[in-house]
Structure formats: C-alpha cells, structure tokens
N, C-alpha and C positions, 0 to 999 in steps of 0.2 A: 527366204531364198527366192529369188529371179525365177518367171519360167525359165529362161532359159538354163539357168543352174540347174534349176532340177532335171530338165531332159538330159542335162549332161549328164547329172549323176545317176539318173536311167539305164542312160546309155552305157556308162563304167561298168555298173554291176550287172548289165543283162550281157553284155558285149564278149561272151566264154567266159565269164567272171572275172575279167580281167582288171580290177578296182586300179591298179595302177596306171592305167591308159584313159581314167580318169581324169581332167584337169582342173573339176570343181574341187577336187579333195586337196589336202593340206599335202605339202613335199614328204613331210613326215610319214602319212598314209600310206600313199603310195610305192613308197624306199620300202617298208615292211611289209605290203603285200608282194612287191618283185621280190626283195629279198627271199620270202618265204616259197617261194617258187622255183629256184636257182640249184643247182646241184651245186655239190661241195666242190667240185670242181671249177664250176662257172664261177662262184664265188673267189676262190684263187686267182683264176683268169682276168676278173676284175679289178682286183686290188692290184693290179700293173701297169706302171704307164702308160704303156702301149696294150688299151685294153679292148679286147676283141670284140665284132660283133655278136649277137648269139642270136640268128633268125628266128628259131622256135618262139622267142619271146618277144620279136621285134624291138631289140636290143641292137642303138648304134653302135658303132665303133666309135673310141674314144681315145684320145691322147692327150694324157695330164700331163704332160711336158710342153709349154713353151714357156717363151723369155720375151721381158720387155723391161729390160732395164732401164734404158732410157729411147724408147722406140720401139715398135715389131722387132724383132732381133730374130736369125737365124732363120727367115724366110720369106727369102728372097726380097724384092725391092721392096721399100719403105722409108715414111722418114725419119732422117739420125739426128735426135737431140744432141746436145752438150752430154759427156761423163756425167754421169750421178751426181759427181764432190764439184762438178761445175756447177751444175743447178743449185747445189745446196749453195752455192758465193753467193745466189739470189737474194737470200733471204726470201723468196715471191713466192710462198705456197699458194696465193690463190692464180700466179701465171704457170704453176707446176701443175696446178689440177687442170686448169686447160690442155695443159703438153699430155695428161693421161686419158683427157677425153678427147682427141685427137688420136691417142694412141690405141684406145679400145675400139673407136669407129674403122681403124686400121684393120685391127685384130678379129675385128667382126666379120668384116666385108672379106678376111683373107679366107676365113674358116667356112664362111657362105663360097667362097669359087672352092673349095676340097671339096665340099661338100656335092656342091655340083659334078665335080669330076668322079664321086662314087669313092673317093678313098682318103680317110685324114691322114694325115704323115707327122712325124714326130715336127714340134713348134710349128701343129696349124689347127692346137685345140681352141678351146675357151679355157683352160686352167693355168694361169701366168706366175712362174714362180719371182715375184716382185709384189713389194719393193726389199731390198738386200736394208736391214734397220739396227745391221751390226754399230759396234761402236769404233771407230778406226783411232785406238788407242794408240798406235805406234808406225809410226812415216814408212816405216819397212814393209808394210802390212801389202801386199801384191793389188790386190782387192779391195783396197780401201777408195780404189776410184767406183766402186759401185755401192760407196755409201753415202751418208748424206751428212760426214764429219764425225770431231769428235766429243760434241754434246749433243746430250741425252733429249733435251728440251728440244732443239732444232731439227734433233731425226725423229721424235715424234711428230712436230708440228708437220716437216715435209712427207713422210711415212702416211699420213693421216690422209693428205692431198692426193698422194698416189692410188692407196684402196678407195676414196672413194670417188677420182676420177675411172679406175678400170670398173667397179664395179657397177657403174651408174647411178649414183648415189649424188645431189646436191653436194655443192660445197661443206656446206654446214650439216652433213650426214645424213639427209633426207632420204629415205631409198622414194624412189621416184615411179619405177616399171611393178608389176609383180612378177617380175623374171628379173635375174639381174643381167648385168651386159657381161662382166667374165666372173671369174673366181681370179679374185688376188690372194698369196699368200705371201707373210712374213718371214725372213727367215734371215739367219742361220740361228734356230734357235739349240743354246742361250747364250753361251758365254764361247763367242768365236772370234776369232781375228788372226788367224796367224800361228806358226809360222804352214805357207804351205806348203813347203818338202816334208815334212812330216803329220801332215793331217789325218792319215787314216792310220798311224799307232800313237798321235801325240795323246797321254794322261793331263789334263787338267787338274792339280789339289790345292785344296786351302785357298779357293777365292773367296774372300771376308764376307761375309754376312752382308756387310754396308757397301763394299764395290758392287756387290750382287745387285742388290736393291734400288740402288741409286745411281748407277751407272748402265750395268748390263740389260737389269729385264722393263725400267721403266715407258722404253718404246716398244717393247712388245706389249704390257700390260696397257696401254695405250689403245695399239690398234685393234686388241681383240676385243676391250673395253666399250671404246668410244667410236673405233672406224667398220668395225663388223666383220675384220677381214676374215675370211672364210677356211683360206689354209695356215696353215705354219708347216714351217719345212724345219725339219731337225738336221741338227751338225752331224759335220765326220768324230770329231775327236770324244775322248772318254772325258767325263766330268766326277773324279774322286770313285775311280776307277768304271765306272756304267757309262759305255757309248752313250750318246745322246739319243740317239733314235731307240734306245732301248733304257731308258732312264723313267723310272717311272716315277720319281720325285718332281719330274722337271713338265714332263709328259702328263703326269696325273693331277699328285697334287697342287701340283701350282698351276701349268695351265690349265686345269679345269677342274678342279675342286674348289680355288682359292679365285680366277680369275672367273671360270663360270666360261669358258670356251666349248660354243655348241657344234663349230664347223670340223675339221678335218685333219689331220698331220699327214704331212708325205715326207718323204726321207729323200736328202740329199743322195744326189747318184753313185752306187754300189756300196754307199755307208750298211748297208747291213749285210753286204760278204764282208764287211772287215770285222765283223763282228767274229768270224771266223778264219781267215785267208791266215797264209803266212807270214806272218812276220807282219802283222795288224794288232789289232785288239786282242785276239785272242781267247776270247770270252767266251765261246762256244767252240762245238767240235764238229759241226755239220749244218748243211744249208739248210735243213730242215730246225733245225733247233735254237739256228738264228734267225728263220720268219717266224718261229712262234715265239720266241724271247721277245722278237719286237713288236708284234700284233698283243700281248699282253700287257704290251708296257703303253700303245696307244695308239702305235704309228699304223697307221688304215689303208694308208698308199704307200708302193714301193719305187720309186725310181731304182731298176734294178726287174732281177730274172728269180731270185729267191723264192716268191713267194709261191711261187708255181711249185715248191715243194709243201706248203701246208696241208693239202692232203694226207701226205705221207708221217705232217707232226699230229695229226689225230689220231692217226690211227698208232703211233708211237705212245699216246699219251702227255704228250708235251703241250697239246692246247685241245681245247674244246671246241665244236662247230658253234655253239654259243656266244663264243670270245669271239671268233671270225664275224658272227650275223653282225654283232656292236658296228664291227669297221665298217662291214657293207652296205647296213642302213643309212653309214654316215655319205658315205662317198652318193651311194644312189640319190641321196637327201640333196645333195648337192648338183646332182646332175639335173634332177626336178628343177630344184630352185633357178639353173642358169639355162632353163628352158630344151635342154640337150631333146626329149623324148616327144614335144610340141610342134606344133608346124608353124609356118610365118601369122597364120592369120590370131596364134595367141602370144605369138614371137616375133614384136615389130623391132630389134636387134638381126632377125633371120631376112629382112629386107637392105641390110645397108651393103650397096653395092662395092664394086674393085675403084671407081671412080673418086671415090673421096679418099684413096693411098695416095699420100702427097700432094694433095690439091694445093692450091693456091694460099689457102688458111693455114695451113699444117704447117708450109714452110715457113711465111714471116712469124709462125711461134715457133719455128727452130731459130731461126734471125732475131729474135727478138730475147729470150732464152739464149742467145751466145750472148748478148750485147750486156744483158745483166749479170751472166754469170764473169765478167774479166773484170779482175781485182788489180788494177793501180799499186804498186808498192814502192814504186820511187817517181820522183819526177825533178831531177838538180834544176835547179833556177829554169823550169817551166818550161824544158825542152818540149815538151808535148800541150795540146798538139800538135804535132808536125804543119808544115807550109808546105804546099803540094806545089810549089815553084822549085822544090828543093832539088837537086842533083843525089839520088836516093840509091844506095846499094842494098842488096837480099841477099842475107847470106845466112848458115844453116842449114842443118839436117829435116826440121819440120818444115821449113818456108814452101817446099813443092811437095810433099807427103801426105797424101790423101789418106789412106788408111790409120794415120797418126788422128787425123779427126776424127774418126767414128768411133776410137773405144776401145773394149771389148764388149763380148754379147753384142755386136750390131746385126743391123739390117744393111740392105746394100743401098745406098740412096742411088737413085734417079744422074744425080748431079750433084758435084760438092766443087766446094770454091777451096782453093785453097788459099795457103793467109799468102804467097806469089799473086793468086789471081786477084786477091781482092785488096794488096798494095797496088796494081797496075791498073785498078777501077780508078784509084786517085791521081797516079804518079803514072800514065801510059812507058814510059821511058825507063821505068826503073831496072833498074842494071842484077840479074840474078849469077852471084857469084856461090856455086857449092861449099867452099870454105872445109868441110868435115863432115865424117860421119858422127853416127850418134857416141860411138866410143872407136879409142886406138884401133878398135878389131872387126871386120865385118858384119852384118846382122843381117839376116834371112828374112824372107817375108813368112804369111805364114802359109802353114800346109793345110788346113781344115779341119772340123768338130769332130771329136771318136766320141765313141759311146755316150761316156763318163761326160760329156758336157765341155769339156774344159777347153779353153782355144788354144792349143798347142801350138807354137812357132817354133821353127826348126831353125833356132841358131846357135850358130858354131862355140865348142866351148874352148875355152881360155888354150888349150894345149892346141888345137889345131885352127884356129880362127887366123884369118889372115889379116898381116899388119896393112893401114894403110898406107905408110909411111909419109903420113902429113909434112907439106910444106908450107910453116906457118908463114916464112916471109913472102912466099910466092902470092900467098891465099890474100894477104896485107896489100901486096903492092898491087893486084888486083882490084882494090877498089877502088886506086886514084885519087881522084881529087873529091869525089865522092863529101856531099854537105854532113850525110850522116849514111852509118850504116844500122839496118834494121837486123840484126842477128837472131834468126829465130830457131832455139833449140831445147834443149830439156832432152824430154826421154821417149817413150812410146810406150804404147803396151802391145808390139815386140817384145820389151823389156820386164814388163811390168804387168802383172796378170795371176790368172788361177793355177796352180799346178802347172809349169810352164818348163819345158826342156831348154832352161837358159843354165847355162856356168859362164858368165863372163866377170872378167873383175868387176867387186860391185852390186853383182846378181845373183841370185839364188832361186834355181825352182822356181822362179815368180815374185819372189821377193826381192828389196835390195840387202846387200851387207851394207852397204855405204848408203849419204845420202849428201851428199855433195852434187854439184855439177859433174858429168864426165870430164876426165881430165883433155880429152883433146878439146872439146868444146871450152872450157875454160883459158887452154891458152893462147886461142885463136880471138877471142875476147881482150883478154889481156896486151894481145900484142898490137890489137886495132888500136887500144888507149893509150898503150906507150908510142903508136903511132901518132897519135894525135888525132884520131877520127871521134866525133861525136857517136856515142854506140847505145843504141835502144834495144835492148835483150827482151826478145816475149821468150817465157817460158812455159812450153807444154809440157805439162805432164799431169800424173792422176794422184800424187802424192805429193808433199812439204818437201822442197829443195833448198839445201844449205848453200846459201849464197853470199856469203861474206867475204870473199875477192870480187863478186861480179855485186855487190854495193860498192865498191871503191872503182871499177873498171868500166861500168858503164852509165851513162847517164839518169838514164830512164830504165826499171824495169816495167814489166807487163804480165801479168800469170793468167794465162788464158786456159789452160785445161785441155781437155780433149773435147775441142768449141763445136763437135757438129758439122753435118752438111751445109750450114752455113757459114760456118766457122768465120774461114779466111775474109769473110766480107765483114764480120763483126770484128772482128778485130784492127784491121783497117778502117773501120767506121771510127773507131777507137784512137788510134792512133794518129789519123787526120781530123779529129774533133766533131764531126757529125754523129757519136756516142761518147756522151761524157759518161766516166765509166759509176758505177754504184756498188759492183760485188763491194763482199767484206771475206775474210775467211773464214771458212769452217772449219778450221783445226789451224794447228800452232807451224808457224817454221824455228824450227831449230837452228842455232847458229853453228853444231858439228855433233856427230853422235853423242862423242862423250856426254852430253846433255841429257840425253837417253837412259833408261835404269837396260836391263837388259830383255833381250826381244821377250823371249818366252815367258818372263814373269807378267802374268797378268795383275797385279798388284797397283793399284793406280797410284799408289803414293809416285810423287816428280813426275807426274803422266799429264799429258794434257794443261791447257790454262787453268783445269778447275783446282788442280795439287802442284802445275811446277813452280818454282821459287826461285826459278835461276834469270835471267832476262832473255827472250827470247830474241830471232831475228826480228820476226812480225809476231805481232799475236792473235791469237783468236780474235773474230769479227774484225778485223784490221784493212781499210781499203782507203785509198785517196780518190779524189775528186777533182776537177778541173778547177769545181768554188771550193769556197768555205763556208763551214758550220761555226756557229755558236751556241752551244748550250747553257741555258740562263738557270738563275737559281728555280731549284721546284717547290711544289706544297707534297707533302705525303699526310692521307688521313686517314684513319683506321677505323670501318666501315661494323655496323652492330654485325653484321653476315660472316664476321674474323675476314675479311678480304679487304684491303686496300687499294684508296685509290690515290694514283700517284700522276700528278701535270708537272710541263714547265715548258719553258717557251725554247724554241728551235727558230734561228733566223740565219737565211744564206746571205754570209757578211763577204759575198765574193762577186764576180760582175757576169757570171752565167746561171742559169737557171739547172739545177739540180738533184740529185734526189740523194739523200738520205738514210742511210736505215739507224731509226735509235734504237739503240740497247738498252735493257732493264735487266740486273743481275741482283742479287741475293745472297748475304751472307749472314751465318747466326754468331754471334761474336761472340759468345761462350764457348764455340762448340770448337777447341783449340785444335781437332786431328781432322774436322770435316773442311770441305771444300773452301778455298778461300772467296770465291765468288762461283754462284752456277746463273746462267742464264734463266730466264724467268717469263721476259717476253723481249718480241719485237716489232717494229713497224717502218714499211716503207715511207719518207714522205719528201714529196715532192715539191721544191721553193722555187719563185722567180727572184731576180738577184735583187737584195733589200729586202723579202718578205720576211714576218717573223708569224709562224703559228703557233698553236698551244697545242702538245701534244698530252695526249691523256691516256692512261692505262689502268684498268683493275687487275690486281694484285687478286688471284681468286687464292681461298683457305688453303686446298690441298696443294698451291704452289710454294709454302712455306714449309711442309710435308720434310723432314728428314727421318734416317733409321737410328730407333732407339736402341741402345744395346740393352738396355733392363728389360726392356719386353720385346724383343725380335719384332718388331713391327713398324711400319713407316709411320709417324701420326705427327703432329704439328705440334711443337715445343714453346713453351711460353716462355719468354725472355725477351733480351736485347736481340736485334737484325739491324744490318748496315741495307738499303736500298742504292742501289750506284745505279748510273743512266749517263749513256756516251755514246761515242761512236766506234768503242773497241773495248776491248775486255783488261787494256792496259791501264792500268791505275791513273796513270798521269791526264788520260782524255774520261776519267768518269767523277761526274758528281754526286756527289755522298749525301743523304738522309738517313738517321737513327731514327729507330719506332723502338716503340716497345708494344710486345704481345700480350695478352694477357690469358 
C-alpha cells in the first residue's frame, strides 16, 4: 500500500470511525459499514427512488430514476438521437457506443449543475434505466421503438454498446475509471413486450423452455455476463402466476444463482402496488406485504412509495431486517462504486461541465446515427436520388413535425430540423403542401410525464375525435405540376407509446390493433398515383408498417424512424444522394396482420424471421443501396477451438461507393422445430465502386449454442449446421455452406 493509501486509511478509521467515508477501501466495505449504521427506517428511505438525504451520516440525496434511451431524456435540453429500432437499422454498435458516451458526458455534466444547485430532481441522477433489451416479437408492440429489434444476437451486440458506453467502460469492456461514469440498467426483465393496456394484471403461462432461453433471457444473460451492467429492472406483468419484480425464479435463480449477477434490481414504476391494487395482480393484501414479497424475492430498489412500509413488515413478521441489510449493501455498493459519496478530486466524471450538452461532436453523431439508421426499401427504376433541379412538393403529416422526431423518453433538443427543413436545404423552393393528418380523426399533442413514467398524450378517442373531412382531390390538385411529390407520413409516438390514453381506430393504449398505413394517409398516396405524380413515401414510425398498396402506389419508399434532432437533414441527405443509405432492418414487415399469430401469445412459433414461413413484405436485415453488392462463393473451416472460421469475398459491382452490412446466420438442420436461421454475426463494410474485399468471421463455440430438451440446458449440439451469409435474412440473397460439428 501507497503512503498515501495508508493515510487515507488512517484517516477512515480515525475520522468518528466512520470506515465508509473511506475511499481506499473496497465499495463493498464501505456499503456494510453505512449500512450497519442506518436505522430500519433510513434503510426504507433508501431503497426509493427518490432517496433522501440523511445528514447525520453525510448521506446525499439520490434519484435512481433517470432515462436515456436514446439521449438525456426527460431533463430538459439535450441531444435527441434516432428511436432505439432506428439505431438498431445501424447495424453500428461501435457508432452506438459513441452515441452513449456522448450521452453519459451529457448526463454527467447535467447531475454536476443539480448538484451545484443543492438539489437532484427525478431524471438528474447517475442511475439510467437503459438500455430497454426487450425482444420486439410483434409490430403491435407500443414500445418496441425503445428496442433494438427482433433478434436476440443484434440486441445483445447493440445492448452491450449502450452499458458500456454509459458506464465508461472501453468498447471492448475495459472499465477504464475506478468509479464508473453511471449505472446502466437492463430491463424489462424477462419475458416482456406487450400488450400495454393490460400490463399491471396481464399472467404470462407456458412460455417454452426454448423461446425462454433462446429468445427472451439470451441478451440479458449477455449484459450481466459480459457488459457488467449494474441494474436490471423487473417487469409489470405476472410470469406463471409470480409478478416479475416478485419472482424469485427469475430474480434469484437465474439472475444470480445461475447468471452470477453482483449488481442491483429496481422495479419498474408502481409494479409492486400491483402486486396488490385493485384489479392488478392481486397477490398480496397490503402495501406492507408487497415490499416485503418483493425485497425477498430480490428487487432492492423501488420505483414507487411502498417501501416506505417495510418497517411496518418487520415488525409484522413478513421480513427480516437481515433480508432488507442484503438490498442496502447492494444499492450503497453501487452508490460507492459510481463515485456518489467522493468529491471531484477522486471523481474526474464530477468535473465534466453543462458545455459539452450538444456540442458540436454530439450533434454530427446524432447526424451521423440518422443517416445510418434510414433503410431504403424500394427505389422503381432509380428514382432516387432525387435531382435538386426538380419542381418538388412536401406533403404529409411528419414533413413539419418536430416532436415526431424525438421519440418517446426524449430530451428537448437545442434545435431540430425537420425532414421540410432539411428538403429546402437542397430544393430552397420546394412547395410544402399539408395533404392529411396522421388519421381520419384529430390527434393531441402531448400533455406531460406523471408519476408512473409513461408519456401520456391526450388524444381524442374514436367516439368524440373530430373528422377532418379530407379532400383528397383538393390536396391532388395542389401539387400541380410538381416533378415529384415527397409524401412524408407514418405514425408518431402520439400514436404509438407506453401505456398511452389513445382509442383511435387502429390504436390501443399505446399499442396498434392494426398495422397497415392509416387509411387517410394511404389514399392521399394513392390518388397522387392515379394522378400521375411520381411519389416518394418516407415512413416514420417506431414499428413494421404493412405497406402493400404503397409498394404498388409509390415509387420510392424510405423508412426513416423517429431520425432525431437531426433527423430532417438526414433524410434529405438521403433522398438527394449525399447519403447513400446502408440501414437493414431489425425486425420483419409484414404484408397484413393476418400474417400475425395473435398479440398475447408469446409463443414464437410464425414470430419473427427466425420461425415465420409465410413471405414477408421486407425481411429482417433487408435495406437497399444506391450500388450493388456481390457476394462470391466462401470457405467455412472448422477451427480445433469448436469455432469457425468463415471468408468470402464482397465486391461493389455498382458505380458509387458504399457500405454494406454482411450477414452471418446459423441453422442446425436436424433440429426440425428450431429456428430456421438465427443471426450469428455481422459486419459493416465499406467498398469504392469495382472494389472487391475478403470478408472474414469467427464463428465462436457458444454461437452454435442451442436448448436441449433432454437436459434443460443450452450447450452446443454435434451434427449437421447450414452457415448462410447475405445481405438480408431472405433466403433468396444468402449463400449456403454445410459443416459438420463434431
């Protein structure tokens, strides 16, 4: 030990014996000396999100509630990346992990100005409930804009990027500080997605062994594994009848028996009064009896007021102060470790100023992060690029919509373009015609965050919303003579969100019933075609849109997401050829529900690319390019390590310079009820036109990894596997290698 260590640790134990105000000692140490110092009350007090200070012990104040989804979210200015399932079109987990260490430098510097002010406010702690590593099994799914798709491999890879850009952690998982930069947490753990009008009484039963393992917990198992992430947040709904935040199968033995999870559980917001409330769960009979059902089952934090009754379940006999020390160690453990009780001179996070929110860097990665996340899905004889000589109309409900680009969970950016502002960067003249709203019937803006988290919008339901009474010929003859019209619509998340006071046709609580275009939007499209007008449709939205009249009606599509405070300029960069686009998708579009099994079954058979059988609109990882690709025959060779390695050559056989993402997918060809192909890896790569490179991948053992039914356990199966490598998960663009395992 350093003199200087030791005078610290002089200092600790002589200093009122106060060993926790120590910073030579371990996180560990010190969590058990406070804790052991704490009344049963203070200890309650703490396990609350909004946890108080307690001077006697020189104890800050603390707020384990914030949000960064995609950006600081829910305080005040910051900057607004792309939706989640945008970034996920990236493919770019290493331009994601920048976008989180940009977003942690945000989140620093927010918490250093509270701090200075003398008081933290709810989403202006260090505790970030991200990244969301649900699986967005079904288009309907409200929320599935704050995932990162619907394969398992793709939200671990980008999930991974997020913990450990917040946490300050190297790409490659290095922690870097001896303090970290925040606490990220995983969540909605486990088995969540839907639907959300019924979240806090929806039962979960009979999800398979093998959807479990193979679908649901493999990007959790992941980040608590490999990314260090610090929290997990537990779901609303019951899983074979046990809430989740009270689930001690899911909470104990698997996350930390089985997985070896050292950090934290917090509970989604007021999930443990449902544990009790009316017409919830049901599972207990008092607020006291559902914080100690849940404190025994694991969950250590409460988003929520419950816990403030554990006192009252000691003394009932419903829990031990023993059981509570477990959670308090954990949580204090954590508050050590992200430097909470330290001053700046051992807390160089506790210096990053309000000047680096939205600097200059931050935004060309939100600009930069729009331009990768926009997936190309049609282009009829190469209407696009557009010619900025062109006579150009704008028409649509997104084209002037700024709050359509930031999401949900945003921050308020500085300045946003919208996709108007950033066609009339290229086309000054271009003619913006309203055309429609988002549907037949009014839509509200929104109202603001309650309690519970949830971004409520206050729009009108289906019985009293007012018709617009659209005139489609009017809105037609409006454009004139017009070269082309750029029609930019989709949906919002107005529309589309968490627990959300929507009834419009279509909508539900935040979810969709449908997944079609709106129909006013569809036949303002429609009647531009039978006009004769060339029509380039971008589609915003945070979910798979069934587009099958608008493949026949307009030329060109574009699916740009919910692009950011940069949005409207990437997209237009896009559209006038100064971004040739590279997204692919993250989950499937369907060609009409029917294609759908039904919402509630979590069941993945016909779910997704990896079980559906039917042909889709687009498919998973599916995007166009301004070039072309060619993928050449490969070699696959099977490594003594059990991992393979797999080359073959990629050449851009087109006349711009482009990028690429290959695919690597996996299937066991015995295994007749498992996945027809699951993703395996991927890689961006970038050609000049006529280049050809060798692209090369290891195949590592555990990515061959399926669930055995004979022994309940995931382990890697000796046989035949088909290896495919493409530029989409559609059969007809993937080349095939057979290996055998041994």
């Amino acid at each position: 030990m350093t003199i200087a260590g030791l005078a610290l640790l002089l200092l600790g134990n002589t200093a009122f014996g106060q060993q926790y105000k120590n910073p030579a000692l371990s996180a560990e140490e010190r969590a058990a000396d406070l804790c052991s110092r704490l009344t049963l009350e203070e200890k309650a007090a703490l396990m609350q999100n909004g946890s108080p200070a307690i001077p006697r012990l020189a104890i800050p104040q603390f707020e384990w509630w914030s949000e960064a989804l995609h950006g600081v979210g829910l305080n005040g200015k910051a900057t607004v990346f792309p939706a989640t399932i945008g970034m996920a079109a990236s493919f770019n987990d290493s331009l994601l992990y920048q976008v989180y260490c940009a977003a942690s430098d945000e989140a620093r510097a927010k918490n250093n100005e509270a701090r200075r002010s003398g008081e933290i406010k709810r989403f202006q702690g260090l505790s970030f409930w991200t990244p969301n590593i649900n699986i967005f099994r079904d288009p309907r799914w409200g929320r599935g804009q704050e995932t990162y798709g619907e394969d398992p491999y793709l939200t671990t890879r980008m999930g991974l990027a997020v913990v450990r850009g917040l946490q300050g952690y190297t790409f490659d998982g290095v922690r870097k500080d001896s303090c970290l930069k925040l606490l990220a947490c995983a969540k909605h753990f486990a088995v969540h997605s839907g639907p959300e009008w019924n979240r806090h009484s929806f039962n979960l039963e009979n999800v398979s062994s093998r959807d479990l393992w193979e679908t649901y917990l493999p990007a959790f198992k992941s980040l608590v594994q490999e990314g260090d992430v610090r929290e997990v947040m537990c779901a609303y709904q019951r899983i074979d009848g046990e809430p989740c935040c009270g689930n001690t199968r899911y909470l104990q033995q698997i996350l930390r028996d089985e997985w070896g999870f050292k950090g934290l559980v917090v509970s989604d917001c007021s999930a443990i009064s449902d544990f009790h409330a009316k017409g919830r769960h049901g599972v207990s009979d008092s607020e006291h009896q559902s914080a100690a059902m849940a404190v025994r089952a694991g969950t250590d934090v409460e988003c929520g007021r419950n816990y403030r009754s554990l006192p009252e379940a000691v003394v009932a006999g419903e829990i031990t102060e023993e059981e509570i020390d477990r959670s308090v160690r954990r949580l204090l453990k954590a508050r050590f470790e992200v430097g909470d009780f330290d001053d700046a001179s051992a807390v160089p996070f506790k210096n990053i100023q309000m000047s680096v929110v939205n600097r200059k860097e931050h935004k060309e990665l939100a600009l930069q992060m729009a331009r990768e996340s926009i997936v190309l899905l049609q282009n009829k004889k190469d209407i696009l690029p557009l010619r900025t000589d062109l006579d150009v109309a704008v028409m649509g409900p997104n084209a002037v919509d700024s709050m359509m680009l930031w999401g949900n969970y945003y921050g308020r950016p500085f300045h946003t373009v919208t996709v108007l502002d950033g066609i009339r960067h290229f086309v000054p003249n271009a003619r913006y015609i309203p055309g429609c709203t988002y549907t037949d019937q009014a839509v509200g803006q929104q109202t603001g965050i309650p309690y519970d988290g949830t971004q409520q919008k206050e729009v009108k339901t289906a019985e009293d919303a007012r018709t617009t009474g659209m005139d489609v010929a009017s809105i037609v003859g409006r454009a004139g003579d017009a070269d082309v019209v750029i029609f930019v619509g989709g949906i919002s998340s107005k529309l589309e969100g968490e627990e959300m006071k929507v009834k419009l046709p279509g909508f539900r609580g935040g979810d969709r019933t449908d997944i079609e275009l709106p129909e006013a939007q569809r036949r303002v499209i429609a009647a531009l075609h039978e006009a004769g007008k060339k029509v380039v449709f971008v589609n915003c939205s945070g979910s798979a849109m069934a587009m099958v009249p608008e493949t026949e009606h307009a030329d060109a599509i574009v699916q740009a997401w919910y692009a950011g405070e940069q949005g409207g300029l990437a997209i237009a960069e896009t559209l006038f050829g100064s971004n040739n686009p590279s997204g692919k998708l993250p989950l499937t579009f369907y060609k009409n529900l029917s294609q759908l099994p039904d919402y509630e079954d979590y069941d993945m058979s016909n779910r997704t690319y990896r079980y559906f059988r039917g042909e889709p609109l687009y498919p998973f990882g599916y995007g166009l390019s301004y070039t072309t690709f060619q993928y050449k025959k490969g070699k696959a060779v099977c490594q003594k390590d059990g991992s393979v390695r797999l080359s073959f050559q990629l050449r851009n056989t087109g006349k711009r310079a482009g990028t690429e993402i290959a695919q690597v997918y996996i299937r066991r060809t015995e295994d007749v009820n498992g996945p027809i192909k699951t993703l395996r890896d991927f890689q961006r790569v970038t050609l000049r036109p006529g280049e050809t490179q060798t692209v090369s991948f290891v195949i590592q053992p555990d990515q061959f990894e399926t669930f055995d039914e004979a022994t309940h356990t995931m382990r890697v199966m000796s046989g035949k596997y088909t290896l495919m490598y493409g530029g989409s998960s559609a059969e007809y663009s993937l080349k095939k290698i057979n290996i055998d395992l041994k």
